[in-house]
Residue frames as qw, qx, qy, qz and C-alpha x, y, z in Angstrom:
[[0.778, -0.260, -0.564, 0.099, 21.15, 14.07, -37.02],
 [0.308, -0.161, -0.500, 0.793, 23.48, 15.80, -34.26],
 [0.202, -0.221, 0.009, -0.954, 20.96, 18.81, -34.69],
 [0.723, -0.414, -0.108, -0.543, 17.79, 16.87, -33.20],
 [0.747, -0.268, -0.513, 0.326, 20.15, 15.30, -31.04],
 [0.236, 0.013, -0.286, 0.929, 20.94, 18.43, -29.46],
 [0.440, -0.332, -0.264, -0.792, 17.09, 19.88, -29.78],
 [0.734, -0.486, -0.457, -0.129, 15.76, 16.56, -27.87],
 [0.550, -0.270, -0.592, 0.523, 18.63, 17.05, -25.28],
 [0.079, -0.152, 0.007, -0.985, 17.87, 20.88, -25.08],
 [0.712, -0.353, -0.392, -0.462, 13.53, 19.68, -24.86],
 [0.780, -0.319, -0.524, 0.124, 14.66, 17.59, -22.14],
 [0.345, -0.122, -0.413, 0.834, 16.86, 20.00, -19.76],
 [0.383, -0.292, -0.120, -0.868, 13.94, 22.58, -20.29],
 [0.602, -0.423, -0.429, -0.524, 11.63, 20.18, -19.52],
 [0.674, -0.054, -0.544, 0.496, 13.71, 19.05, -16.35],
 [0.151, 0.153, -0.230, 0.949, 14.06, 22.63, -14.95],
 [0.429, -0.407, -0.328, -0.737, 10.19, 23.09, -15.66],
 [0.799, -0.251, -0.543, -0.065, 9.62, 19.90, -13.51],
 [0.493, 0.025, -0.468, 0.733, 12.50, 21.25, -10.81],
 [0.032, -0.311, 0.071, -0.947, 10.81, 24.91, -10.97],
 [0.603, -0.417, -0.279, -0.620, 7.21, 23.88, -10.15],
 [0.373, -0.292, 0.823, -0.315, 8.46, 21.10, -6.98],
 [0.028, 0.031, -0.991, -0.128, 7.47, 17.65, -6.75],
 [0.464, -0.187, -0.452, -0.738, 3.77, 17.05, -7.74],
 [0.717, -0.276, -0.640, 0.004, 3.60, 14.42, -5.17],
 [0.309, -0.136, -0.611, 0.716, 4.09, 16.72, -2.34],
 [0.169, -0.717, -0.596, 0.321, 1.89, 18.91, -0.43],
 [0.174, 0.812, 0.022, 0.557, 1.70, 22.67, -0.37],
 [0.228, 0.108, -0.563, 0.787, 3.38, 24.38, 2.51],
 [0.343, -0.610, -0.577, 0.421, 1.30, 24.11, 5.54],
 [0.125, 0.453, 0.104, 0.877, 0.06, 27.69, 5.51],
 [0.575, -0.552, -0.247, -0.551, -2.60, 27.49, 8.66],
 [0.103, 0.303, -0.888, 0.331, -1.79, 26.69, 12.36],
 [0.425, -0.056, -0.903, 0.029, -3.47, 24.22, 14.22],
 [0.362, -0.405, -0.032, -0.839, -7.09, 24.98, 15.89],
 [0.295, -0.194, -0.907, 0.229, -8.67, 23.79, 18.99],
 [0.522, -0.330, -0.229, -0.753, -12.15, 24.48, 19.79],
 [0.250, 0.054, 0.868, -0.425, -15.05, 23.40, 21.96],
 [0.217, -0.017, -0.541, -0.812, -17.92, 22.45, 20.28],
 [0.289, 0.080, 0.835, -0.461, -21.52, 21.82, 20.98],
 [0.320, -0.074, -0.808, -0.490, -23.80, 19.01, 18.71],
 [0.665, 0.047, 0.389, -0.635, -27.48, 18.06, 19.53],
 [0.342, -0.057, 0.931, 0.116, -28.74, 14.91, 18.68],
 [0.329, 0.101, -0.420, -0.840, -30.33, 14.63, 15.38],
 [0.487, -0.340, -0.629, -0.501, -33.32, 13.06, 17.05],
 [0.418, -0.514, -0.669, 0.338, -35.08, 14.24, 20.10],
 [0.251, -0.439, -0.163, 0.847, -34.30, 17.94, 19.81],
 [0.354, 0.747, 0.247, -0.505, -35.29, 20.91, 18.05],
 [0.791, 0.501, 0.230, 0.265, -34.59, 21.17, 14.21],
 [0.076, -0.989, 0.091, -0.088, -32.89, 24.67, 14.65],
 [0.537, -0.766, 0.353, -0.021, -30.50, 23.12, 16.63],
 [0.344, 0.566, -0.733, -0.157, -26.69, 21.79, 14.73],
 [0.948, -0.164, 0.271, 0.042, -26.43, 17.83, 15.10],
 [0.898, 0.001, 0.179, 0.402, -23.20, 17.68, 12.98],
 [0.180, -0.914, -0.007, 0.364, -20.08, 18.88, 11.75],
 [0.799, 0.536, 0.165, 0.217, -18.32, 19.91, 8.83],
 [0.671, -0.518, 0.054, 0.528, -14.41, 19.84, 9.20],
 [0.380, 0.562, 0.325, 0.659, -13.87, 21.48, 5.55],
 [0.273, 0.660, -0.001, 0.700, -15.12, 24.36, 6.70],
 [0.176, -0.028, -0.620, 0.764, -14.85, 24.27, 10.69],
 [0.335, -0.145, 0.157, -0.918, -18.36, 24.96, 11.51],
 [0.357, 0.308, 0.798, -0.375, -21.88, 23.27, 12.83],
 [0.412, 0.122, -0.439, -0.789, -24.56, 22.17, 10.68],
 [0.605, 0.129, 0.429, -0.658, -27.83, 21.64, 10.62],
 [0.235, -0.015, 0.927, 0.293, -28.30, 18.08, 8.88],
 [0.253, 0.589, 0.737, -0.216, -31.71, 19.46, 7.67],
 [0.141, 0.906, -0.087, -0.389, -30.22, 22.13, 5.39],
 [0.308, 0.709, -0.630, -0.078, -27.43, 20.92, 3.96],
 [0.994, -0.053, 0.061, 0.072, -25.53, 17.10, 3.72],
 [0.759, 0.382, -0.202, 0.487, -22.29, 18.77, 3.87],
 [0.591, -0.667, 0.351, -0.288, -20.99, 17.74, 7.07],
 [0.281, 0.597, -0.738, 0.142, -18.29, 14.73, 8.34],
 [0.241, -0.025, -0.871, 0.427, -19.59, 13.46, 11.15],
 [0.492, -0.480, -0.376, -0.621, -23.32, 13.45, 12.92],
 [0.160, -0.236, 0.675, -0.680, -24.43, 13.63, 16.45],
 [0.757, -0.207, -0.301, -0.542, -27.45, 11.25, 17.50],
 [0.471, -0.238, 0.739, -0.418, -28.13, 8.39, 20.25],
 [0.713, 0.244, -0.580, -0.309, -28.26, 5.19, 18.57],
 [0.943, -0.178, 0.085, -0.267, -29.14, 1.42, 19.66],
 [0.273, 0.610, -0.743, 0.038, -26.06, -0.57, 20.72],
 [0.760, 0.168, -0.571, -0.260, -26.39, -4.05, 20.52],
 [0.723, -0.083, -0.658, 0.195, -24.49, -4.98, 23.44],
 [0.081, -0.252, 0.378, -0.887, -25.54, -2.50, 25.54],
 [0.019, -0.380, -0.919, 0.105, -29.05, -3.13, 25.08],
 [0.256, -0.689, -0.221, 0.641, -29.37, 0.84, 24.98],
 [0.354, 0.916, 0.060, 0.177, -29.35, 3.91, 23.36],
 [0.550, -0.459, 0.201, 0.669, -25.50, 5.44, 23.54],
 [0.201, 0.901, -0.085, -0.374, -24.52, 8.55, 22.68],
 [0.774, 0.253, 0.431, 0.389, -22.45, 8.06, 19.03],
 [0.189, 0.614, -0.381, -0.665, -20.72, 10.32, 16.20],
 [0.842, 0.197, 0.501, -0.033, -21.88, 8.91, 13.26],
 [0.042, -0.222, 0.613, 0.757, -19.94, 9.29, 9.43],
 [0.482, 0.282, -0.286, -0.779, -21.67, 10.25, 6.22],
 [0.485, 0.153, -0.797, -0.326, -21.99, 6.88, 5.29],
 [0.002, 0.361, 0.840, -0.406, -24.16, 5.85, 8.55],
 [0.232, 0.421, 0.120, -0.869, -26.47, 8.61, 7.26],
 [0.547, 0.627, 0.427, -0.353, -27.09, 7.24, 4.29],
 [0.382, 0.906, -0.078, -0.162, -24.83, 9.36, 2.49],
 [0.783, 0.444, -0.381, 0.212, -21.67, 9.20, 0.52],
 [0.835, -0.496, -0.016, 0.238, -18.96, 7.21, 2.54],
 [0.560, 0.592, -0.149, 0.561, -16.39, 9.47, 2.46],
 [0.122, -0.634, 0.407, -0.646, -14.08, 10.53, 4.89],
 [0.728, -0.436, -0.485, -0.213, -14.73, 8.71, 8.54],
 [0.500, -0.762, 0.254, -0.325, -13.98, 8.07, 12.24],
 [0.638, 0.151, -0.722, 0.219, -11.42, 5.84, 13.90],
 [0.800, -0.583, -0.141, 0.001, -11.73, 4.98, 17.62],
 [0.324, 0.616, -0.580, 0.424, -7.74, 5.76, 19.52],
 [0.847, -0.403, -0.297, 0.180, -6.58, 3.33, 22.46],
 [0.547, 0.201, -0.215, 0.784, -4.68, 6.65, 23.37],
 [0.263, -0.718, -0.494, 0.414, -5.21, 9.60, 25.22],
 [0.500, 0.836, 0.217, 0.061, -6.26, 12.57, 23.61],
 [0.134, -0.936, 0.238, 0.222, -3.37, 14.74, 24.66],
 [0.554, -0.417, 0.676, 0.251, -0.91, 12.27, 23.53],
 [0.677, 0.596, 0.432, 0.002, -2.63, 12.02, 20.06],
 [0.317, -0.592, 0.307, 0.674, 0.33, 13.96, 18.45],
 [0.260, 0.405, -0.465, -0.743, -1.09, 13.39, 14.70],
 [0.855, 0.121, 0.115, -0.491, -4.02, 11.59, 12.87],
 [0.535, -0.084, 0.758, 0.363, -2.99, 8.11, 11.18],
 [0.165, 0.251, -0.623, -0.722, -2.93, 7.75, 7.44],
 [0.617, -0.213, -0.675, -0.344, -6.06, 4.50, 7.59],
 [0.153, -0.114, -0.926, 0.324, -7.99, 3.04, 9.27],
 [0.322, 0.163, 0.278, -0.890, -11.32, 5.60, 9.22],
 [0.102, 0.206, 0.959, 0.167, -14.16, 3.88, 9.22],
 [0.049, -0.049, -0.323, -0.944, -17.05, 5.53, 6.95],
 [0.652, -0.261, -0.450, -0.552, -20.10, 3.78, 7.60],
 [0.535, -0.451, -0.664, 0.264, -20.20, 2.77, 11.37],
 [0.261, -0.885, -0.021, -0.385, -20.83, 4.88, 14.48],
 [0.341, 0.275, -0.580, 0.687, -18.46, 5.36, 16.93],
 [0.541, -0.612, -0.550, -0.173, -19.56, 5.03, 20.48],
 [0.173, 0.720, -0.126, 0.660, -19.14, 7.36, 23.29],
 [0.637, -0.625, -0.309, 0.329, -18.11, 7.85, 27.17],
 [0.209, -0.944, 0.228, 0.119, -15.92, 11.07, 28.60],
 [0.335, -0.650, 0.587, 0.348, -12.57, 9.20, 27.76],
 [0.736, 0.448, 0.448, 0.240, -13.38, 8.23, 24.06],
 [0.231, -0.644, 0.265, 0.679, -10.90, 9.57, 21.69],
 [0.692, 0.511, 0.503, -0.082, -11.68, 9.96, 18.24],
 [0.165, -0.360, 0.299, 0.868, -9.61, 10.83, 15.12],
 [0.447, 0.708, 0.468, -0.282, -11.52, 11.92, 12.29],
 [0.255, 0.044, 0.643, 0.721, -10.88, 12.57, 8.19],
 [0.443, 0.441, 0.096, -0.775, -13.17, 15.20, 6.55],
 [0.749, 0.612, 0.253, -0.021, -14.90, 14.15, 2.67],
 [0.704, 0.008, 0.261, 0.661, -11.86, 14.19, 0.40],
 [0.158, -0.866, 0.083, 0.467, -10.48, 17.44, -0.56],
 [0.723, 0.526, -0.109, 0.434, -8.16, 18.85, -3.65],
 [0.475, -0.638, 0.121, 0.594, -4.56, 19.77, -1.60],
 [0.008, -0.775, 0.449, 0.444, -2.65, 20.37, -4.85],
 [0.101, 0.471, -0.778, -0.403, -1.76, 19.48, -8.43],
 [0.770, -0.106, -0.545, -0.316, -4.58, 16.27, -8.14],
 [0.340, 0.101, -0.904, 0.240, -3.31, 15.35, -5.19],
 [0.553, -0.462, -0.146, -0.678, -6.97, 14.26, -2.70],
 [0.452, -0.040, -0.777, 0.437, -7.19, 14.17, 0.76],
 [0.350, -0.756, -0.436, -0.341, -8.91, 15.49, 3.56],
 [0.085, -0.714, 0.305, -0.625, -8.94, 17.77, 6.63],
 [0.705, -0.309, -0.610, 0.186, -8.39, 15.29, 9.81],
 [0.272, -0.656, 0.241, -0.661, -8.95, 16.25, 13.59],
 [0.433, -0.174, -0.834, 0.294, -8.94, 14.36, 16.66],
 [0.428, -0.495, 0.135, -0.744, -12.01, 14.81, 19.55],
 [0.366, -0.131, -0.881, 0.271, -12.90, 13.72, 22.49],
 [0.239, -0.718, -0.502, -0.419, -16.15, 14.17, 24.23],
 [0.077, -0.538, 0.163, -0.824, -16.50, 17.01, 27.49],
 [0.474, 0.058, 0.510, -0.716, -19.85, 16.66, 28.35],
 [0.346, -0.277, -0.633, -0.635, -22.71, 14.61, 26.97],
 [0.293, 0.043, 0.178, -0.938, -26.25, 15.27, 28.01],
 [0.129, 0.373, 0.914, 0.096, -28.82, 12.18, 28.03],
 [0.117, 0.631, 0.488, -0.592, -31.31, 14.93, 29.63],
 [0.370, 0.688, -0.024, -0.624, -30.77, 17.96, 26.80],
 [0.842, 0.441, 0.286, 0.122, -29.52, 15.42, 23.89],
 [0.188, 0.958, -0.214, -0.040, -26.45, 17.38, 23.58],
 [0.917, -0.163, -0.060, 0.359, -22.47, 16.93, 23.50],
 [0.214, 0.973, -0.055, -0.069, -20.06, 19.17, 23.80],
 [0.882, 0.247, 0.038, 0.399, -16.69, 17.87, 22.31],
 [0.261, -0.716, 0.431, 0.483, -12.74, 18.95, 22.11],
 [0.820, 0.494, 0.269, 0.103, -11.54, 19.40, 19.00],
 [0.017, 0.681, -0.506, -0.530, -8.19, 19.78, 17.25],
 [0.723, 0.677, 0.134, 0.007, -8.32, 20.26, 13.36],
 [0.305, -0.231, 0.492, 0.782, -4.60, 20.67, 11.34],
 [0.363, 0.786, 0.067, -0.495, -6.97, 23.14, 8.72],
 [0.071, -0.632, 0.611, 0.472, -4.26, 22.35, 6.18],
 [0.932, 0.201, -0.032, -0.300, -5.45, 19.80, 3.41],
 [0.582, 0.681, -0.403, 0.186, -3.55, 16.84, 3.98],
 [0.026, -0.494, 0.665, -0.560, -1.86, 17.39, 7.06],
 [0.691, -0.446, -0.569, 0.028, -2.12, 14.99, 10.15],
 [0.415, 0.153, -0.461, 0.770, -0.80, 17.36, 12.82],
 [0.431, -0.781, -0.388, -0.232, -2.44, 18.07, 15.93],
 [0.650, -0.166, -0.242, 0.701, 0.45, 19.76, 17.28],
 [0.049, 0.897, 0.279, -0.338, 0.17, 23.27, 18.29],
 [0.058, -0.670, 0.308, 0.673, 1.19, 25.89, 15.30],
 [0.649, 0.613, -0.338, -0.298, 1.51, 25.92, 11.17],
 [0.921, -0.094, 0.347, 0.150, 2.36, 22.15, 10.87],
 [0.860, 0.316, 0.166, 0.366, 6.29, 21.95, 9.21],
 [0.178, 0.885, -0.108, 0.417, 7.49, 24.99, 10.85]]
């Protein structure tokens, strides 16, 4: 009896230590990437040449052609707005496409500069966002693996430049926190 009372308590300080050594499953990895801002420029995926990117795919930071590939976040395109009466330039999520809702956009009643990190909810997977020069958008990639199971995604915040009835174009600010996970849109390796 004392002997497998002394085994289980031995099993149990091991397994403690194990549990100590590895950190807390429920956290993140250390932030290992700093914080990117770009300019970017999206044709609309109708009116233009195919050739030409309409959307973008925050995973891996880069334009894509929605005619190649369906891994992307977010879609340029002029779309019909009800109470306009009009076409208006839009970002659309996967799930306006068609495709899996995952990931999405949120509208901000902030200014971009002042955007200081994405929220945790509120992205919304299957509408378009509509656009003018002083629309801010945050934005949540398709879920991601950060670590250990834990899934989340790559989040950025943009606001438009330019947009371009004439060439069908936009050309957007963007800051991305790269880190899976992270909401920082602060400049440098978020947690340093």
């Amino acid at each position: 009896m004392l002997r497998t009372s002394a085994t289980l308590r031995i099993g149990l300080v091991l397994a403690s230590a194990a549990v100590t050594a590895c950190g807390d499953a429920n956290l993140l990895p250390p932030a290992t990437l700093g914080v990117q801002e770009d300019t970017v420029t999206l044709w609309a995926i109708t009116g233009t040449q195919i050739a030409l990117p309409s959307a973008w795919d925050l995973v891996l930071g880069i334009a894509a052609r929605t005619d190649r590939t369906s891994s992307f976040d977010w879609a340029f395109d002029f779309v019909y707005d009800s109470l306009a009466h009009d076409t208006v330039p839009a970002l659309l999520p996967r799930g306006a496409l068609g495709l899996s809702a995952d990931g999405g956009l949120q509208q901000m009643k902030v200014a971009f500069d002042s955007l200081r990190s994405a929220p945790a909810d509120g992205y919304d997977a299957d509408k378009p966002v509509f656009l003018d020069t002083t629309t801010v958008v945050a934005a949540r990639s398709r879920t991601q693996t950060c670590n250990f199971g834990i899934y989340s995604g790559i989040y950025a915040k943009v606001t438009p430049l330019e947009i371009s009835r004439t060439y069908r174009r936009i050309i957007l600010r963007l800051v991305t926190d790269p880190n899976c996970g992270y909401h920082s849109f602060l400049p440098g390796v978020p947690g340093n």
